[in-house]
N, C-alpha and C positions, 0 to 999 in steps of 0.2 A: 146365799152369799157365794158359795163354791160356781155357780153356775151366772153369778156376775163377772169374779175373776176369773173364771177359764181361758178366756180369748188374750186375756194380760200373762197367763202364767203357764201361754205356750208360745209363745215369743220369743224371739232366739235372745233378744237382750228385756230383761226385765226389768227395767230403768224408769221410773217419775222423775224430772226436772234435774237429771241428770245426776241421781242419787245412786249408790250403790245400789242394786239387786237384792242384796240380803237384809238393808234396811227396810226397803217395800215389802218384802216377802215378814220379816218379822212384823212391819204392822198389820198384815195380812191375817199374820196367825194370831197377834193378839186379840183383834177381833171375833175370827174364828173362837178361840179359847171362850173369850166370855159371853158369846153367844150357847157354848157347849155348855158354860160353867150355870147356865140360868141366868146370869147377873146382869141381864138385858133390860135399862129398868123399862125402856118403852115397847109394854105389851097390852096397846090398845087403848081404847076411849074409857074401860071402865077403870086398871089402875089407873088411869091418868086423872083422873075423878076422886080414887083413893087418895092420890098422893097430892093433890091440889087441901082436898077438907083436914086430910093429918096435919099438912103445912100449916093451913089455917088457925084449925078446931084445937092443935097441940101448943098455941103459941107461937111455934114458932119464928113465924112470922114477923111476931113481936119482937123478938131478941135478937135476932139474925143477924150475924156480923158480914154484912155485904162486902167489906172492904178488905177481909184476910186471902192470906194465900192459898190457905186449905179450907175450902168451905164443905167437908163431906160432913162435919157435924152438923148438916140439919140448917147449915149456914147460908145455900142457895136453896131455893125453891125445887130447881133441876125443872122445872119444865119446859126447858130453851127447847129439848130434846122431840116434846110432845109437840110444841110450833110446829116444828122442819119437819114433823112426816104427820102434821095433820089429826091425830089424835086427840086433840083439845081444843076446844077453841077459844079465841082472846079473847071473844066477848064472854065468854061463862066465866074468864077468871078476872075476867075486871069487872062482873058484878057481883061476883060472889065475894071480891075485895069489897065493893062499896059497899054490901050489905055489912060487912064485918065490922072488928075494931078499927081503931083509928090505926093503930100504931102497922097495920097492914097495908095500908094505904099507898104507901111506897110501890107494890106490884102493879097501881095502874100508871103511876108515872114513868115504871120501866116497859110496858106496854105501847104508852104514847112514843115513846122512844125507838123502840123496836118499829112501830108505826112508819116514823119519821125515814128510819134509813130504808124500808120499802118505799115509798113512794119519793124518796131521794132517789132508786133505782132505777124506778119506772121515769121518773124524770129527765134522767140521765141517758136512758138506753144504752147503746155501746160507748158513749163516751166513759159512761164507771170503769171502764177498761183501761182507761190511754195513762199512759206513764205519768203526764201532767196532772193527771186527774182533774175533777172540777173545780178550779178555786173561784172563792169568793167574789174576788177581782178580775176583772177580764185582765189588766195591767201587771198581773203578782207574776214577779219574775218567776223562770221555770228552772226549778230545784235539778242538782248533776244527780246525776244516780251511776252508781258502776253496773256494768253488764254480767250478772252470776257468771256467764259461760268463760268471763276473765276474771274471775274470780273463785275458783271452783274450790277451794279447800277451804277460803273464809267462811264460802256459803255453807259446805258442805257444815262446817261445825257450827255453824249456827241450828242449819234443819234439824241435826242429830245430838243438842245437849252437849257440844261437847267446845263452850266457848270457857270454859272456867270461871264464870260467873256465878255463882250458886242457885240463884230465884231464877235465873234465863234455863240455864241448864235443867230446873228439875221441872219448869214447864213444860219442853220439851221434850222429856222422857215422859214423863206424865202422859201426853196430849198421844204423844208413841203408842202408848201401853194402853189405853184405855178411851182413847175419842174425846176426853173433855179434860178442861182444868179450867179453874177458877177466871172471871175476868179481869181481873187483878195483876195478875201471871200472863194472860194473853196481852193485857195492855205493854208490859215491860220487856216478853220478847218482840212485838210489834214495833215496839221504839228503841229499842235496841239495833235491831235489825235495817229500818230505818232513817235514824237520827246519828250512830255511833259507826255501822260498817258504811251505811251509805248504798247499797246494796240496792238494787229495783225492787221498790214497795211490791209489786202484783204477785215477785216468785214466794212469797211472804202467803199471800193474801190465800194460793194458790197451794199452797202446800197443807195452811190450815184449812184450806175445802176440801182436800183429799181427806185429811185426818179427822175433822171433828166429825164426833157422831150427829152433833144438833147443827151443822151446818144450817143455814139461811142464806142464801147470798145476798142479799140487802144487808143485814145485820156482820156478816162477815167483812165484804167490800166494803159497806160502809164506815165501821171502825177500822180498817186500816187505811182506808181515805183519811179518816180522824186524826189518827195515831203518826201517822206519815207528814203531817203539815201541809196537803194536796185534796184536801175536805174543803166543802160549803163551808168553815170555820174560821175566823179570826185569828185564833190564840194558834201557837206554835208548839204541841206539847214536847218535851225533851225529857223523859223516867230517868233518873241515876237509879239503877238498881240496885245499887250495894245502900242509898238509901233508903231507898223501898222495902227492903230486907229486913233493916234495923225499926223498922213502923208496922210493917203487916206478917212478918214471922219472923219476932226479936228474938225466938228462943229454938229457931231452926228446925225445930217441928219438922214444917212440910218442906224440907231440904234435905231435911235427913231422910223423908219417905223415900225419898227417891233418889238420893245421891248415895250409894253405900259406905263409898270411902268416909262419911263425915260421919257415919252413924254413929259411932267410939269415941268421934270428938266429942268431949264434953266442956271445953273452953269456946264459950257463946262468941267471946271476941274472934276464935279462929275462924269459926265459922262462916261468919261473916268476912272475915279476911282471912282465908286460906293462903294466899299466895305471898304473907307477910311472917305467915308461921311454918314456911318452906312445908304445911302438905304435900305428900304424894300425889302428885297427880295434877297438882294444880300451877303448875311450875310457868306454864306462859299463857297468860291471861289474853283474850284474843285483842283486847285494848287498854289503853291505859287504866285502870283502877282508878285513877285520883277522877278522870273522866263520869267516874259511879256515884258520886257523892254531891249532894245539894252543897252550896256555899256554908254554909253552916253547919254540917256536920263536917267536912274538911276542916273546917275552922277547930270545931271540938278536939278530932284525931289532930291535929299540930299542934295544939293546948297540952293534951294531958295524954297523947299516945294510945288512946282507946276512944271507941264511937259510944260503947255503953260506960258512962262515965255521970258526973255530975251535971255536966251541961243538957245530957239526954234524960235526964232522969223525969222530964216531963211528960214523955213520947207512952 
């Protein structure tokens, strides 16, 4: 690792995408660290083999909540990691799925998937690149985008956690500190980033290929093709992530892992709305708040002044 970044970390400006130096340099060393720490989980074909039969042979597979924000309990598989450096291969785990239970089954659909935005790629060549991206329509009007380099403090609190969003932000330190976070979390700074700032989908696409450890660029570029409304795809996604929050970590869990300030909050509504309970820290929210919420939990919080209330109570 030392002997990848050397040629970057004698550089008279040590700058990614126009990011401060000491934010590259700490992802740097947190890498470093958990390569020192052992806690590397991709160490070869044969844990990858371990940890494919435990997934399996332990259930867990069975139970696995795909859809949360903190999936470290046992909740992903984690073999995105074993893909991107070759370590395992798809085909042994998409028959070792069909040999299995039913209820495992789901791994080779995420496979075909995975599939799908590779040879999306290959398809594409450099156009996966263009700002436009490939739509569906030759005819689909071509979406504005702001240029990061006129925008440099928006972007910059986007790249580094520090939009005051809670689920945006703890992605992003997360992803910081350790190379991965849940897809859950990736979907909602991707559409954040955007659908809300408006910001050039690619410095997005581009900062998560610096940073994740399971990088793919099929599967990377392709979900933000996805996520950006500039995909082979119909639909136009748009995440409120304040309601994403109150659905895939209503109890701030994995906000509190990694947002320190919240950790002492024990008022689940602050949490979710910091910026309505004058926290520290959270004082200017990088966009409107009311912008974070589905029609109907909006609806809820101008009902009865809270999102966890009666209306939610089915969530």
């Amino acid at each position: 690792l030392e002997n990848l970044i050397e040629p970057f970390m004698k550089q008279e400006t040590k700058s990614i995408l126009g990011l401060d130096p000491k934010i590259i340099e700490f992802v740097i060393q947190s890498a470093i660290d958990i390569r020192d720490a052992n806690l590397n989980i991709c160490k070869g074909e044969t844990e990858a083999l371990k940890r494919l039969d435990f997934f399996i042979k332990n259930k867990h597979a069975a139970v696995a909540d795909r859809s949360k924000a903190d999936v470290s309990n046992n909740d992903s598989s984690r073999l995105s990691v074993h893909f991107a450096l070759g370590t395992l291969s798809p085909r042994t785990v998409y028959w070792k799925a069909n040999e299995a239970y039913d209820e495992c089954k789901w791994l080779m659909s995420h496979l075909e998937m995975r599939d799908f935005f590779l040879y999306t790629a290959l398809a594409a060549d450099h156009h996966l690149f263009q700002r436009r991206g490939i739509p569906l329509g030759k005819k689909q009007k071509e979406m504005k985008w702001s240029n990061p380099a006129h925008c440099q403090e928006t972007w910059r609190r986007w790249a580094t956690g520090e939009t005051k969003f809670p689920l945006v932000d703890a992605s992003l330190r997360e992803l910081m500190s350790t190379g991965y976070c849940s897809n859950r979390v990736r979907q909602n700074a991707a559409s954040f980033l955007a659908k809300d700032l408006h910001i050039d989908w690619r410095i997005g696409a581009e900062w998560f290929q610096f940073l994740l450890e399971d990088h793919c660029l099929g599967a990377n570029w392709g979900n933000w093709l996805y996520f950006s409304g500039v995909g082979p795809d119909p639909k136009n996604r748009h995440f409120r992530t304040v309601s994403q929050s109150l659905r895939y970590d209503r109890n701030g869990e994995y906000v509190k892992k990694w947002l320190p300030t919240l950790r002492e909050v024990h008022d689940v509504e602050a949490v979710l709305r910091p910026w309505d309970y004058n926290l520290k820290g959270f004082e200017d929210p990088l966009v409107d708040p009311s912008t974070q919420l589905t029609w109907t939990d909006a609806e809820c919080l101008q009902k009865t002044k809270m999102l966890i209330s009666a209306c939610n109570n089915e969530i």
